[in-house]
N, C-alpha and C positions, 0 to 999 in steps of 0.2 A: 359255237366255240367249244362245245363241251368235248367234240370228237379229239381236237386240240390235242389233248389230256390221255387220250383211249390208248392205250399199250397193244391195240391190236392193230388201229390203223397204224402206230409209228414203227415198228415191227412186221408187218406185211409183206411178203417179196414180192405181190403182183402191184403195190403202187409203183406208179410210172415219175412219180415226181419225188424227189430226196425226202424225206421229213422236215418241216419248219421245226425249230427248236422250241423247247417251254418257254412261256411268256413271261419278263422279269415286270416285276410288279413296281410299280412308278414310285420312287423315291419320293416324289414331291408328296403322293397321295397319302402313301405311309405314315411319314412324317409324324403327322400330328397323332396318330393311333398309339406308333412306337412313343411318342413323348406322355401317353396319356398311362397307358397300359402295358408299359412295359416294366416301369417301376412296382417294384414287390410293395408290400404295404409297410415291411418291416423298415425297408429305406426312407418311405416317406416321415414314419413314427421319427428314425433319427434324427430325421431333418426339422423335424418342427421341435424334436429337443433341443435340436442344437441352437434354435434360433432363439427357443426362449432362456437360454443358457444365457447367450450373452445379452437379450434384454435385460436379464436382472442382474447381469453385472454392471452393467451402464447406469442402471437404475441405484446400483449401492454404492459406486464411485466416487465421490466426490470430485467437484472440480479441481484439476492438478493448477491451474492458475488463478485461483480464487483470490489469492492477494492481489493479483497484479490490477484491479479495478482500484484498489485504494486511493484517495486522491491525498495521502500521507504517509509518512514514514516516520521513524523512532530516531531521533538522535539521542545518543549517550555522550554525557558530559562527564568530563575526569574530571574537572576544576586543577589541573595542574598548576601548578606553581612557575614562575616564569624560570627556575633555576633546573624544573624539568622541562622545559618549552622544547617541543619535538619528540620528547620522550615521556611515556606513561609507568617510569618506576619500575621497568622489567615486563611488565605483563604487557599480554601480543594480544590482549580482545580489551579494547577501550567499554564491551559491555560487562565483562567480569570486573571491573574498576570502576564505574559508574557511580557517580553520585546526586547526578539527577537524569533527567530523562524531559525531554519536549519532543511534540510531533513537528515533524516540518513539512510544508505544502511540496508535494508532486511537481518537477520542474524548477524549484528555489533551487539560489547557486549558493555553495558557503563562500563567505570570505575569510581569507587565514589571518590569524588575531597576530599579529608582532609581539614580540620578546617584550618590546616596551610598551606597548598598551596592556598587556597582562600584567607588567611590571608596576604600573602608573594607576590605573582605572577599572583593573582586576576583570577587565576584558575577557572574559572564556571560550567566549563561541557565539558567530553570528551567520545570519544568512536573510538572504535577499532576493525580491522578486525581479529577473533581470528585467524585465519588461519594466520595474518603474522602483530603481536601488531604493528609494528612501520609504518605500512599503517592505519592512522586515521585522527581523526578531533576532534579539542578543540575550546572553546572559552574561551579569557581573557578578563577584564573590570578593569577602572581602573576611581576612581571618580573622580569629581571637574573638567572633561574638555566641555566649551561650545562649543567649535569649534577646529577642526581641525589645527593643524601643519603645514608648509610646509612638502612634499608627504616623500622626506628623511629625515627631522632631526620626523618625524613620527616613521621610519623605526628604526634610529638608534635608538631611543628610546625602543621600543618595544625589542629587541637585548640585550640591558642593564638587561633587568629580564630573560629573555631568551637564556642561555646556547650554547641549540642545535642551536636558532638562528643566535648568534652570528658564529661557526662553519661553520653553512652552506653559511651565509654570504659572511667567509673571505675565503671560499672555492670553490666561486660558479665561473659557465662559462659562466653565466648572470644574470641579476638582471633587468627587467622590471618591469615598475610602470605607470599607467594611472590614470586618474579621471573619475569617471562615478555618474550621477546624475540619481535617479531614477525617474518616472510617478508623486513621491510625493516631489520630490525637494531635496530629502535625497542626502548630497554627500557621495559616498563613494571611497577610496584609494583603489585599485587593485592593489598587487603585485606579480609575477611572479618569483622564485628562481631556476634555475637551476644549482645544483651541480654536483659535481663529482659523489656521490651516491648514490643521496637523489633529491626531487622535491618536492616544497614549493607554494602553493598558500593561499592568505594572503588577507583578506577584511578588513578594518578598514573602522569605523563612529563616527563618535557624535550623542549622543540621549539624553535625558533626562539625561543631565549634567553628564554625562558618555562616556568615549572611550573604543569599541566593539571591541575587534579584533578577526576575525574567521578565523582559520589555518586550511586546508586539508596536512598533509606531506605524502609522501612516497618512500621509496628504491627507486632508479632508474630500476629494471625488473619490479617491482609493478606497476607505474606511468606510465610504456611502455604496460602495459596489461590491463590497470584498465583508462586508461584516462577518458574514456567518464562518467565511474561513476565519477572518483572526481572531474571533472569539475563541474559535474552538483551539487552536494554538496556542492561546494565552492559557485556557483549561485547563489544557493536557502535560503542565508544567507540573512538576512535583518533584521533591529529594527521593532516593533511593538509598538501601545499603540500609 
C-alpha cells in the first residue's frame, strides 16, 4: 500500500492505468482518537473549572423552597373591633398590625367571623380542619382587661359566652390549669379540658389592655390522632406589638 502514497508512481507517464486517488481515512475509526487527542489540555483544565464552579455553587445555594415543606403557617391577628369588621384601621399588611400570632396547619380552611360574633363573643379569627370542622382553633378578645384574674374565676368567665365551653366543662374527666411566663415576661394561663368527647386546650393573656383567649378543640378520635399537631398550635399562640 505504501506505493499508494509514492509521488513517482502517481506522476509517471508510462503507467497505463489512471492514478487511484489518496485514501480518505475512516471516519468511524477516527472518531475516537479525534475525541481523545484532539482536545488541547488547556480546554480540558477549563472544563474541569467550569464544572467545579458550579459544584460549589449548588453546594452554597440554599434551597429556594425550603419553606414550602412546612406543615404550618403564621396567622396574624388584628383583634379588630367589630366597628372596623372588614377593615384593619388603614393599614394594607394585617402583619404590620398584628397583635398576636398563631401557627395554623397546612390545608385548614378559615372561617370568616360575622360583624355579630365579634360584636357578641369577641370572635377574632378561626379555622378548621375540613376533613372533620369541629377539630380547630379560634381566638377570642375581650376589652378593658389590664391584668389577669385568678387562673378559675378566668375560666368560669370565658364559659359564661361560651356555650360549647360551658358543656364541655360540666362534662369533662379533668380540668388542669398552670401559669406559665414567657422569655418576655408575658404571663399566660394554660388550660387543659378533657371530656367525654371532646379535648380542649386553652391559652389566655393580657396585652394591650385586652384578654386573648386562644382555643385548639377536638372530638376525642381526632385529639387521639392529631395530638402532636394541636399541641403544637396551642404553643405557638402568643401577643405581639
Amino acid at each position: 500500500m505504501a506505493t499508494i502514497f509514492s509521488p513517482s508512481a502517481i506522476l509517471s507517464p508510462s503507467s497505463s492505468t489512471p492514478p487511484k486517488p489518496p485514501l480518505i481515512p475512516s471516519l468511524t475509526k477516527s472518531q475516537p482518537t479525534l475525541l481523545t487527542t484532539n482536545k488541547s489540555p488547556s480546554t480540558a483544565i477549563t472544563v474541569t473549572a467550569a464544572a467545579a464552579t458550579v459544584a460549589a455553587i449548588l453546594s452554597t445555594i440554599p434551597p429556594s423552597f425550603a419553606d414550602a415543606t412546612s406543615p404550618f403557617y403564621v396567622y396574624y391577628g388584628t383583634a379588630a373591633s367589630a366597628a372596623n369588621y372588614g377593615g384593619y384601621g388603614g393599614n394594607s399588611s394585617k402583619k404590620d398590625s398584628a397583635e398576636y400570632i398563631y401557627d395554623v396547619p397546612d390545608g385548614w380552611k378559615e372561617r370568616l367571623v360575622s360583624k355579630v360574633e365579634k360584636g357578641t363573643n369577641g370572635t377574632d379569627s378561626e379555622f378548621y380542619n375540613p376533613k372533620k370542622k369541629s377539630e380547630k382553633e379560634y381566638l377570642t378578645y375581650l376589652a378593658g382587661f389590664r391584668q389577669l384574674a385568678p387562673k378559675d374565676a378566668v375560666l368560669n368567665n370565658l364559659a359564661l359566652s361560651d356555650v360549647n365551653l360551658q358543656d364541655l366543662i360540666s362534662s369533662a374527666d379533668s380540668v388542669r390549669s398552670e401559669e406559665r411566663t414567657d422569655d418576655k415576661g408575658q404571663v399566660y394561663y394554660v388550660y387543659e379540658i378533657d371530656g367525654v368527647g371532646a379535648h380542649s386546650l386553652i391559652s389566655v393573656t393580657c396585652a394591650n389592655n385586652k384578654l386573648y383567649a386562644h382555643f385548639v378543640n377536638a372530638p376525642t378520635p381526632e385529639w387521639n390522632r392529631d395530638q402532636e399537631t394541636l399541641k403544637h398550635i396551642h404553643e405557638s399562640f402568643k401577643t405581639v406589638g
